[in-house]
Each structure stands twice: as structure tokens, then as C-alpha cells.
N, CA, C and O atoms as a Maestro MAE file, in Angstrom:
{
 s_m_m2io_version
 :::
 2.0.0
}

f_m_ct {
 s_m_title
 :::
 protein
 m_atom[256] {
  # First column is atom index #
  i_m_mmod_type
  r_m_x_coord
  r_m_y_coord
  r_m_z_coord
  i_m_residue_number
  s_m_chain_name
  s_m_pdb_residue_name
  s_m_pdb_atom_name
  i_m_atomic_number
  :::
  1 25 -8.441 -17.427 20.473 1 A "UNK " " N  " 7
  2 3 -7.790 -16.123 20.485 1 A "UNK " " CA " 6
  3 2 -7.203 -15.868 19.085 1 A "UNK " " C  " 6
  4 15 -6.421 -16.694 18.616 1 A "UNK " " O  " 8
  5 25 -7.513 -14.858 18.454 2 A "UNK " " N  " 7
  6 3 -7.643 -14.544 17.027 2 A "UNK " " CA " 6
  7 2 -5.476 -13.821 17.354 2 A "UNK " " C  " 6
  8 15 -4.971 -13.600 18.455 2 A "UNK " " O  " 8
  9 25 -4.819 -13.673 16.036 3 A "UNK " " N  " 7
  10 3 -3.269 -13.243 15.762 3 A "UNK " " CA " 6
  11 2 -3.454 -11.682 16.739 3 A "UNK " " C  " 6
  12 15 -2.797 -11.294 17.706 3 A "UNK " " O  " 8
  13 25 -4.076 -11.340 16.355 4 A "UNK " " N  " 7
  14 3 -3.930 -9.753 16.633 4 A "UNK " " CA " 6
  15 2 -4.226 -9.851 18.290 4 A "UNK " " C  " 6
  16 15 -3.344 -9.208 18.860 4 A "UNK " " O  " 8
  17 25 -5.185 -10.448 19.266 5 A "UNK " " N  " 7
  18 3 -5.301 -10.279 20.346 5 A "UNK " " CA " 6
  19 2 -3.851 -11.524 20.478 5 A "UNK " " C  " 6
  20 15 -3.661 -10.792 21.450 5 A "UNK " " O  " 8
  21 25 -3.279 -12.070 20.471 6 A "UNK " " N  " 7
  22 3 -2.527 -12.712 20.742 6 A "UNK " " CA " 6
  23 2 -1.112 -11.319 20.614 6 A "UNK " " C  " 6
  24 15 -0.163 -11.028 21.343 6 A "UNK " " O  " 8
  25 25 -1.539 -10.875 19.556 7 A "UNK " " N  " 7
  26 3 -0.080 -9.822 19.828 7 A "UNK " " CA " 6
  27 2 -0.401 -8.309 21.013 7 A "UNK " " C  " 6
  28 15 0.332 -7.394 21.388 7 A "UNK " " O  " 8
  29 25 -1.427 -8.560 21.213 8 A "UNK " " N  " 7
  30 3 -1.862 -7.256 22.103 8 A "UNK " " CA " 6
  31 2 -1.482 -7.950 23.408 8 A "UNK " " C  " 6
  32 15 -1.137 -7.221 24.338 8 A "UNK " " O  " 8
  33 25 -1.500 -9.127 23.568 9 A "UNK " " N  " 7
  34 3 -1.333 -8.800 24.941 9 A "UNK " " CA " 6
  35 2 0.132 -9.434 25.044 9 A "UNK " " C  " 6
  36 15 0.580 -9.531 26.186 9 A "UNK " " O  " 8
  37 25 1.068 -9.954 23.802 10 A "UNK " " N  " 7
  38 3 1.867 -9.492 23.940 10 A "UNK " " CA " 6
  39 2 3.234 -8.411 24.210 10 A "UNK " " C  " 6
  40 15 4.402 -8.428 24.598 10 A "UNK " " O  " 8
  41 25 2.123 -7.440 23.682 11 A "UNK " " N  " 7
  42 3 2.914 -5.957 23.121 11 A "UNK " " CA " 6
  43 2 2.624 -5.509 24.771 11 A "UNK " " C  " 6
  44 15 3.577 -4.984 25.347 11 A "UNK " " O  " 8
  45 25 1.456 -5.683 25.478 12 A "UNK " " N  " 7
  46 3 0.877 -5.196 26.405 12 A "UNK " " CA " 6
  47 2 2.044 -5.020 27.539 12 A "UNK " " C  " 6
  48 15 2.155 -4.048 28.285 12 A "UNK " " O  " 8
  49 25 2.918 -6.211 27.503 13 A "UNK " " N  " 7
  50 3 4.112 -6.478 28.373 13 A "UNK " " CA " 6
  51 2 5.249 -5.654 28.410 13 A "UNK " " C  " 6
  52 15 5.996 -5.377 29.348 13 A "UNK " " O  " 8
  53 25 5.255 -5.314 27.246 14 A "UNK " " N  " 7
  54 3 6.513 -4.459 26.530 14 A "UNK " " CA " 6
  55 2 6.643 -3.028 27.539 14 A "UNK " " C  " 6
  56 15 5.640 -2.351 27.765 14 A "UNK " " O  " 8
  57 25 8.054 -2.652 28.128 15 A "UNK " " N  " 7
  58 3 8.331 -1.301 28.265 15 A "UNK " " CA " 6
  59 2 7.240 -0.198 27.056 15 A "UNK " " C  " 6
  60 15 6.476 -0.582 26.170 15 A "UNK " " O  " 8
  61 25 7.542 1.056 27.444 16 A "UNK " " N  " 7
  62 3 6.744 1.708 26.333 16 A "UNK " " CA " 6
  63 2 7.222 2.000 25.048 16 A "UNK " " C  " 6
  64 15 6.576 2.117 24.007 16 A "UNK " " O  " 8
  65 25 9.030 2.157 25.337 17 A "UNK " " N  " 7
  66 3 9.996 2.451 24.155 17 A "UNK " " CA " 6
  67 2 9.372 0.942 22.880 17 A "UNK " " C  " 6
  68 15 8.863 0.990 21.760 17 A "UNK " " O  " 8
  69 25 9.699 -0.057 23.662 18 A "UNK " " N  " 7
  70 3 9.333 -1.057 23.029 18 A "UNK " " CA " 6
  71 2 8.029 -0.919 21.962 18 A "UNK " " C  " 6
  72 15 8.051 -0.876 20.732 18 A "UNK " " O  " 8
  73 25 6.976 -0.871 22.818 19 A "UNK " " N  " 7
  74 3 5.763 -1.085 22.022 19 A "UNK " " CA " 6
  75 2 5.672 -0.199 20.871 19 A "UNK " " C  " 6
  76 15 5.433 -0.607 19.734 19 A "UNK " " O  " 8
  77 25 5.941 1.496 21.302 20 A "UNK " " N  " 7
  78 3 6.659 2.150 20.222 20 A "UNK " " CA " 6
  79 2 6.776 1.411 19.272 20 A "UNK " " C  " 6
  80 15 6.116 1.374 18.233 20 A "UNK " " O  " 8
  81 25 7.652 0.780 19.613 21 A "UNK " " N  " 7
  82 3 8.883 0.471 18.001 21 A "UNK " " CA " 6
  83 2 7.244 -0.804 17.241 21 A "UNK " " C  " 6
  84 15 6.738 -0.525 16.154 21 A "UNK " " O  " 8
  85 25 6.795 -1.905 17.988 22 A "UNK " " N  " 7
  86 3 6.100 -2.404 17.502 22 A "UNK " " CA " 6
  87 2 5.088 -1.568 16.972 22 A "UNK " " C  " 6
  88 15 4.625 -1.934 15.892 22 A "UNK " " O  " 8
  89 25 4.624 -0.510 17.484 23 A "UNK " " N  " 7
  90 3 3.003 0.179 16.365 23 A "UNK " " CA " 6
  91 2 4.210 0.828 15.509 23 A "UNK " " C  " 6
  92 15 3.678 1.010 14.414 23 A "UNK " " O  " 8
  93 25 5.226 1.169 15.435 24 A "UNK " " N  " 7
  94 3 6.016 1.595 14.474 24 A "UNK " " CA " 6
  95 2 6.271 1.029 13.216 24 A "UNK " " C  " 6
  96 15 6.371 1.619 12.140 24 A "UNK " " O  " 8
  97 25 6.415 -0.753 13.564 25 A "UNK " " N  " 7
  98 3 6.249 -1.533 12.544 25 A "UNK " " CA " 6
  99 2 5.456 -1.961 12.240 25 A "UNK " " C  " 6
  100 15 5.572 -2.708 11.268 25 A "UNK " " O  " 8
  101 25 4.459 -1.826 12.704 26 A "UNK " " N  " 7
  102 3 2.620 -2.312 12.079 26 A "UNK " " CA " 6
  103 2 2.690 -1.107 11.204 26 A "UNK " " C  " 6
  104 15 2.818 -1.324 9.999 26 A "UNK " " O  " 8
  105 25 2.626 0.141 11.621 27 A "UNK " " N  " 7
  106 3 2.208 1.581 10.838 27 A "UNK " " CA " 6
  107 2 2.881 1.258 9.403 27 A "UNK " " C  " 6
  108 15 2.238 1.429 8.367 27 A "UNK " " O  " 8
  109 25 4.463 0.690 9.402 28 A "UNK " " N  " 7
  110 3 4.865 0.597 7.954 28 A "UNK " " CA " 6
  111 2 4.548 -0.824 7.693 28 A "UNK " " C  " 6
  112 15 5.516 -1.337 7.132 28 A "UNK " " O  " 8
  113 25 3.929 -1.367 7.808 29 A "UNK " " N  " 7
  114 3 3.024 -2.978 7.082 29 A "UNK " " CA " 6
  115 2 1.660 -2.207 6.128 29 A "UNK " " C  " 6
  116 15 1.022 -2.417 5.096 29 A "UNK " " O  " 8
  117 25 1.724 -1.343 7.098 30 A "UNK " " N  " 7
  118 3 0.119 -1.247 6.565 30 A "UNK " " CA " 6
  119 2 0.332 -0.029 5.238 30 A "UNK " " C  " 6
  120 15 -0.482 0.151 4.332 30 A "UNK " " O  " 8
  121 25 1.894 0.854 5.455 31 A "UNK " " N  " 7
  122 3 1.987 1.626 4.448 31 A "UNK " " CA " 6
  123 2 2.192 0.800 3.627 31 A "UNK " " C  " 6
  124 15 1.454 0.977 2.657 31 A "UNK " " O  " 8
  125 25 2.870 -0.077 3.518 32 A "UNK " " N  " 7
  126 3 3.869 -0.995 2.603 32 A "UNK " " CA " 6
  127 2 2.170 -1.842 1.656 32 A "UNK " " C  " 6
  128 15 2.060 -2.143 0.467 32 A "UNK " " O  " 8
  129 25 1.561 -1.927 2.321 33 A "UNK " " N  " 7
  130 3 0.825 -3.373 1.899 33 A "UNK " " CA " 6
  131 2 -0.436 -2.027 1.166 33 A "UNK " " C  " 6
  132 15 -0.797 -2.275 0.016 33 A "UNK " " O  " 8
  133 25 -0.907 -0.990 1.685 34 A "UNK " " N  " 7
  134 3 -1.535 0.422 1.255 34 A "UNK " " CA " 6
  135 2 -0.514 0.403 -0.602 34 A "UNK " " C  " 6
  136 15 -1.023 -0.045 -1.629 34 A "UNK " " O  " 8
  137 25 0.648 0.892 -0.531 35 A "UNK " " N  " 7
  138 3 0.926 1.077 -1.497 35 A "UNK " " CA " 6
  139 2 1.357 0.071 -2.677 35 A "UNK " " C  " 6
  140 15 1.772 0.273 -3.818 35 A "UNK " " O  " 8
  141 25 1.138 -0.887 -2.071 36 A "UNK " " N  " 7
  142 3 1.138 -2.047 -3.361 36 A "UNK " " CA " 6
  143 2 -0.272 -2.435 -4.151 36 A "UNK " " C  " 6
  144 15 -0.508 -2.958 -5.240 36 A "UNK " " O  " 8
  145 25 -1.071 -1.935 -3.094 37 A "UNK " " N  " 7
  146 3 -2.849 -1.732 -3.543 37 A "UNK " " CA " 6
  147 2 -2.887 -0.392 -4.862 37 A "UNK " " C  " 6
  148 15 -3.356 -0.394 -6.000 37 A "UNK " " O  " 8
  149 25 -2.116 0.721 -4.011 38 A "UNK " " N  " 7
  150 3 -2.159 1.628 -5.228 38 A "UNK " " CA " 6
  151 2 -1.474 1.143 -6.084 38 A "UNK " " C  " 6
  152 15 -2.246 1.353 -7.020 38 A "UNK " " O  " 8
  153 25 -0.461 0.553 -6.628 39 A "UNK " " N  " 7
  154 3 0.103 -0.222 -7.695 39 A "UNK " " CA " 6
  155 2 -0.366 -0.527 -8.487 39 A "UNK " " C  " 6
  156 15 -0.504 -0.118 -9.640 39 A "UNK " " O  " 8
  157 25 -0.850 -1.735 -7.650 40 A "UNK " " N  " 7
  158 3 -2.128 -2.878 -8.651 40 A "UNK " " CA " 6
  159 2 -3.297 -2.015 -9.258 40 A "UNK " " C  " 6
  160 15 -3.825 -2.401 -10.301 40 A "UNK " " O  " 8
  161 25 -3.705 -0.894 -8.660 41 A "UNK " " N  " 7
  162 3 -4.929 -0.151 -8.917 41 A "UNK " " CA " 6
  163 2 -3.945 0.822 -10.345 41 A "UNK " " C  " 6
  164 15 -4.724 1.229 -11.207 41 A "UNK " " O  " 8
  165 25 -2.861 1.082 -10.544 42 A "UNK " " N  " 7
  166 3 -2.615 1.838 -11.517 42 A "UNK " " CA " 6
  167 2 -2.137 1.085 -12.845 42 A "UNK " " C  " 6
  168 15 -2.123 1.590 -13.968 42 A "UNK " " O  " 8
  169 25 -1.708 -0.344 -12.480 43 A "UNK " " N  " 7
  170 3 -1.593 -1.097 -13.314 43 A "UNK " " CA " 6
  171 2 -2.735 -1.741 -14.110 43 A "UNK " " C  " 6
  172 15 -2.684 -2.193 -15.254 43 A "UNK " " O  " 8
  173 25 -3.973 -1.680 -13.108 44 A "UNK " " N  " 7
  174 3 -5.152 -2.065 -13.998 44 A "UNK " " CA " 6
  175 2 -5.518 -0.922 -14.679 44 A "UNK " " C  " 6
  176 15 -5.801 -1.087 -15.865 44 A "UNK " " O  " 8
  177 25 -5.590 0.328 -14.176 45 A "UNK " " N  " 7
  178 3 -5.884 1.471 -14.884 45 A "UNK " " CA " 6
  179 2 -5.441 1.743 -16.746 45 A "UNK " " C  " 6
  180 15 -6.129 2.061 -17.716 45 A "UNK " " O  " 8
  181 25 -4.035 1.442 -16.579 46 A "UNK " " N  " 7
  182 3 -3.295 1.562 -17.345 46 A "UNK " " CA " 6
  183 2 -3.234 0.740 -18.156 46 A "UNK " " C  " 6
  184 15 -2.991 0.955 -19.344 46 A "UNK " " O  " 8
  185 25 -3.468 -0.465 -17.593 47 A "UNK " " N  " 7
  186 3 -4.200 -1.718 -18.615 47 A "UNK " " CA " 6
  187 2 -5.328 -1.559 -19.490 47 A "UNK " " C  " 6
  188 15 -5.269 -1.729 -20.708 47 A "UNK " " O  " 8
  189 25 -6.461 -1.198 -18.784 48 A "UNK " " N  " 7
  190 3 -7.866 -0.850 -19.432 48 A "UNK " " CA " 6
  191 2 -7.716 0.179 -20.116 48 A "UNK " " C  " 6
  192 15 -7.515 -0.401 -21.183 48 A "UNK " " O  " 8
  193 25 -7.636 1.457 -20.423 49 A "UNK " " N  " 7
  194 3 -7.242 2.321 -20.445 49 A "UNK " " CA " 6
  195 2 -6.221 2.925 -21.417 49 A "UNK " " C  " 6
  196 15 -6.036 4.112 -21.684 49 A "UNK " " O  " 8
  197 25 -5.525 1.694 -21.943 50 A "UNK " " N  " 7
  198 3 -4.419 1.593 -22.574 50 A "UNK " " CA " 6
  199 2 -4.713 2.079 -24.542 50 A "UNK " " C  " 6
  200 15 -4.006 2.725 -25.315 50 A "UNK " " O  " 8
  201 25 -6.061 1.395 -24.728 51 A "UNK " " N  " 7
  202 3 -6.495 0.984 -26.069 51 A "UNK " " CA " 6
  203 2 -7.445 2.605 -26.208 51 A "UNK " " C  " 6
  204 15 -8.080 2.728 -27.255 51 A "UNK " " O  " 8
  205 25 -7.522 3.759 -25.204 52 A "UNK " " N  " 7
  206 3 -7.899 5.165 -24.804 52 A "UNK " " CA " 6
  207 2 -7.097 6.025 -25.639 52 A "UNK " " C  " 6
  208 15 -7.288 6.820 -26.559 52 A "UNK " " O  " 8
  209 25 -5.834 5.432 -24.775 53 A "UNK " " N  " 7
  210 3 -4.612 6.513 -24.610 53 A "UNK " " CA " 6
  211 2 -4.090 6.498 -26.141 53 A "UNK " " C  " 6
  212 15 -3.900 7.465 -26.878 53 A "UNK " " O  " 8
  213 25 -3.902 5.032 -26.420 54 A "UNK " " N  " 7
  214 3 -2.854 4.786 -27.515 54 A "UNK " " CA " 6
  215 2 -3.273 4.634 -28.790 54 A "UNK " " C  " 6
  216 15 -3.426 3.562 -29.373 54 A "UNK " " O  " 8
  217 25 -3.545 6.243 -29.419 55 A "UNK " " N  " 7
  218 3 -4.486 5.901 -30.073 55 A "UNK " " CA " 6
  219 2 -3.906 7.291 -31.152 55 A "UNK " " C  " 6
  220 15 -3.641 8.365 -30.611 55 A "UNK " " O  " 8
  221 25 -3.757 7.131 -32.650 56 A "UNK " " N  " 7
  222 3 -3.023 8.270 -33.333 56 A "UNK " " CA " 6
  223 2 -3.562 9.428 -33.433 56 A "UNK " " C  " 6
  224 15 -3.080 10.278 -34.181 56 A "UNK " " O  " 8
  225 25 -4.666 9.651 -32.686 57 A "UNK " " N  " 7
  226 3 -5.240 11.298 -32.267 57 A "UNK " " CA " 6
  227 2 -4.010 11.934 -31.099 57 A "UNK " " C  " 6
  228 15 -3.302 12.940 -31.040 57 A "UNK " " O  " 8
  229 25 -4.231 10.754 -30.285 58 A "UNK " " N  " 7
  230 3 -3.415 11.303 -29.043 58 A "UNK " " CA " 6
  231 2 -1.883 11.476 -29.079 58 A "UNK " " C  " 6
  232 15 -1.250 12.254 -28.366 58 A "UNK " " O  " 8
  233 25 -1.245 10.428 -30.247 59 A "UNK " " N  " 7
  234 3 0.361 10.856 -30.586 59 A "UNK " " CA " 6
  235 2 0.254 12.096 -30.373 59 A "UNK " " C  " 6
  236 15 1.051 12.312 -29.459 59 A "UNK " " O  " 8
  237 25 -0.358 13.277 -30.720 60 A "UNK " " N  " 7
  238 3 -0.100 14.862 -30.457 60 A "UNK " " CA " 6
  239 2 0.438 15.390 -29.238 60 A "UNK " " C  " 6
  240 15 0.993 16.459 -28.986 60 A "UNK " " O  " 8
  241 25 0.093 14.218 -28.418 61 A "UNK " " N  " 7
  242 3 0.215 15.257 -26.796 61 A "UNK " " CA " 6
  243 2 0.889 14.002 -26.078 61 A "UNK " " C  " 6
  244 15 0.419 13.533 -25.041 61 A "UNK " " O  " 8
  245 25 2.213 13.409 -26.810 62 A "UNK " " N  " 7
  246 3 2.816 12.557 -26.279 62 A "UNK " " CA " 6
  247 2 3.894 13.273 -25.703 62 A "UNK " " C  " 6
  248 15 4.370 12.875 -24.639 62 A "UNK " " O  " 8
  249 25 4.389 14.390 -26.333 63 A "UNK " " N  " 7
  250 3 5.537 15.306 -26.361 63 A "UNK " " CA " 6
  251 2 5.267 16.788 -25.336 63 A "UNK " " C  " 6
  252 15 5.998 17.712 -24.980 63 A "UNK " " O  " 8
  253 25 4.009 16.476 -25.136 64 A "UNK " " N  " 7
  254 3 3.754 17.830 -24.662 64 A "UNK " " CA " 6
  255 2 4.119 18.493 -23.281 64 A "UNK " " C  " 6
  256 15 3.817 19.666 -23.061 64 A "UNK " " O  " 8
  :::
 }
 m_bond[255] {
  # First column is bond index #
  i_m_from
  i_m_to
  i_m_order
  :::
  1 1 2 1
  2 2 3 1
  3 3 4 2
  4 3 5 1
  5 5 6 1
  6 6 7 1
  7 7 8 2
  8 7 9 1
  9 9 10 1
  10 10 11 1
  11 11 12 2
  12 11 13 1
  13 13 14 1
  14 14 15 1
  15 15 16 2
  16 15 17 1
  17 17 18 1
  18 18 19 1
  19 19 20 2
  20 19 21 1
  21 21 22 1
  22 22 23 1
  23 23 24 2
  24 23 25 1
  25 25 26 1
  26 26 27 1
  27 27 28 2
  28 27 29 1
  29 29 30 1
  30 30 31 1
  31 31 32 2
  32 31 33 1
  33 33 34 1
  34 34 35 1
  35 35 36 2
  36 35 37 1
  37 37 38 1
  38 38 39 1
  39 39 40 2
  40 39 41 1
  41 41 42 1
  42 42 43 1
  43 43 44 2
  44 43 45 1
  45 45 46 1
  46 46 47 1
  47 47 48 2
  48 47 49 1
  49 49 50 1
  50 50 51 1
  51 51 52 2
  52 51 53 1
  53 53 54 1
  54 54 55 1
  55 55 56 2
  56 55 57 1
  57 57 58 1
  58 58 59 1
  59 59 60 2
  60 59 61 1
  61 61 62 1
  62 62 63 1
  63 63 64 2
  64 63 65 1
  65 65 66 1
  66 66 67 1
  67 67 68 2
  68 67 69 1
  69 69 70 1
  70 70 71 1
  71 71 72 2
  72 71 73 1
  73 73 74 1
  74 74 75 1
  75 75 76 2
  76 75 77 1
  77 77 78 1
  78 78 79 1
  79 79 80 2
  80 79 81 1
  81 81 82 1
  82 82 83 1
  83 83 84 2
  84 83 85 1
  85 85 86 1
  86 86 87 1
  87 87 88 2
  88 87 89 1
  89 89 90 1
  90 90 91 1
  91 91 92 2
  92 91 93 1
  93 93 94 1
  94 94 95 1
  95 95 96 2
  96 95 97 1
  97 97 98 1
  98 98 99 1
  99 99 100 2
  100 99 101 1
  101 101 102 1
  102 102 103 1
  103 103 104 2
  104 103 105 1
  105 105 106 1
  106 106 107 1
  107 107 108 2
  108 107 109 1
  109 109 110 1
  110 110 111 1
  111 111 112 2
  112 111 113 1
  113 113 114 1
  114 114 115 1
  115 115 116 2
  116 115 117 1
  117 117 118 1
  118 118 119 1
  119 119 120 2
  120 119 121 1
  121 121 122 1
  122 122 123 1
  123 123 124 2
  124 123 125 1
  125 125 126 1
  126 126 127 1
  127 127 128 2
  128 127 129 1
  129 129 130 1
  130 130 131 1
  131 131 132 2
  132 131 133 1
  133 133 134 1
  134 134 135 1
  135 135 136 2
  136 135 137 1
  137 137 138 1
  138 138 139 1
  139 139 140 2
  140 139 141 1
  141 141 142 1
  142 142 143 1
  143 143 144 2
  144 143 145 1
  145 145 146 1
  146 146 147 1
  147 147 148 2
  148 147 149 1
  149 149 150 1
  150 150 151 1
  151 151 152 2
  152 151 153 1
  153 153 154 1
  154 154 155 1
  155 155 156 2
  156 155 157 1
  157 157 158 1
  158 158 159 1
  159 159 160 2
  160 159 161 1
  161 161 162 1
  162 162 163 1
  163 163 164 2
  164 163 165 1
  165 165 166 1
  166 166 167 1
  167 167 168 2
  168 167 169 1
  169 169 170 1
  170 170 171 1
  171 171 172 2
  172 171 173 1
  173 173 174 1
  174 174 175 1
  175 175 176 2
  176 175 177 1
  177 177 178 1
  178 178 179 1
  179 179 180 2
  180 179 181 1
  181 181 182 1
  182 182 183 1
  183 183 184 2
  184 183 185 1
  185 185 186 1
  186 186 187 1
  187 187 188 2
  188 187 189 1
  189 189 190 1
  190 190 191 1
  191 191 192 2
  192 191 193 1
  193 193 194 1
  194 194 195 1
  195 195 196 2
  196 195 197 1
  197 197 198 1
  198 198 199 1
  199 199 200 2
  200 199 201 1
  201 201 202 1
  202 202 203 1
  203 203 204 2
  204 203 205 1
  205 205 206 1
  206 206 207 1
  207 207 208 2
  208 207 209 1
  209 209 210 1
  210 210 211 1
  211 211 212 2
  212 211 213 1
  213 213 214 1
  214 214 215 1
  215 215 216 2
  216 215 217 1
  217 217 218 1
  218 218 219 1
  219 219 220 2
  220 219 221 1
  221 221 222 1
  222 222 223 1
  223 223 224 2
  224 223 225 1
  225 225 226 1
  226 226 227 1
  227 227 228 2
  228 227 229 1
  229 229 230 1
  230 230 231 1
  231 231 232 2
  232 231 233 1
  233 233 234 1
  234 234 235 1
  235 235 236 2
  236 235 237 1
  237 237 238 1
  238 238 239 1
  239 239 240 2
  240 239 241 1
  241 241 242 1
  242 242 243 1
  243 243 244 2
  244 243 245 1
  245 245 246 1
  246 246 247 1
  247 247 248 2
  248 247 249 1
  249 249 250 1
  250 250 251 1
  251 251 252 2
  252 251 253 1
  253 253 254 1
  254 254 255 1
  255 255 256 2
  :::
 }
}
């Protein structure tokens, strides 16, 4: 029995208020763990990307 069916048929037991609250806290795992992906994805961006940007053509439109 794999984590996730082990919590389903835990949750399965639960009043409904309850289970609520549990897909409530899965929903923000998955935002939480979603936006650390976009992170990493803007930090590599910004990494690669970097030797683009920073470059004395572009000083012009640092201010802009």
C-alpha cells in the first residue's frame, strides 16, 4: 500500500469538516512546493541570462 492510499483511507474516516481541512492542507503543499519550482525556474533564468542583460548597451534601460 503506496503513502497516498494509506492516507485515503485514512482521511476516508474523517467527519467531512475534517477531511476538508486535510484536502485544505494538501491544496497548500502543492501551492507551496508549485512555487518554489517557479523560483528555481527564475533563478536559473536569471542566471543564464544574466551575461544578456548585463551588458553596456542595456545600462540605457536600467532606469527606465
Amino acid at each position: 500500500m503506496t503513502t497516498a492510499d494509506t492516507v485515503y483511507e485514512q482521511v476516508k474516516t474523517l467527519p467531512e469538516a475534517l477531511a476538508r481541512e486535510v484536502l485544505d492542507f494538501v491544496v497548500f503543499l502543492r501551492e507551496r512546493r508549485d512555487r518554489g519550482e517557479w523560483r528555481d525556474l527564475m533563478a536559473a533564468q536569471a542566471a543564464s541570462l544574466a551575461p544578456v542583460w548585463d551588458t553596456a548597451e542595456d545600462k540605457v534601460w536600467d532606469n527606465a
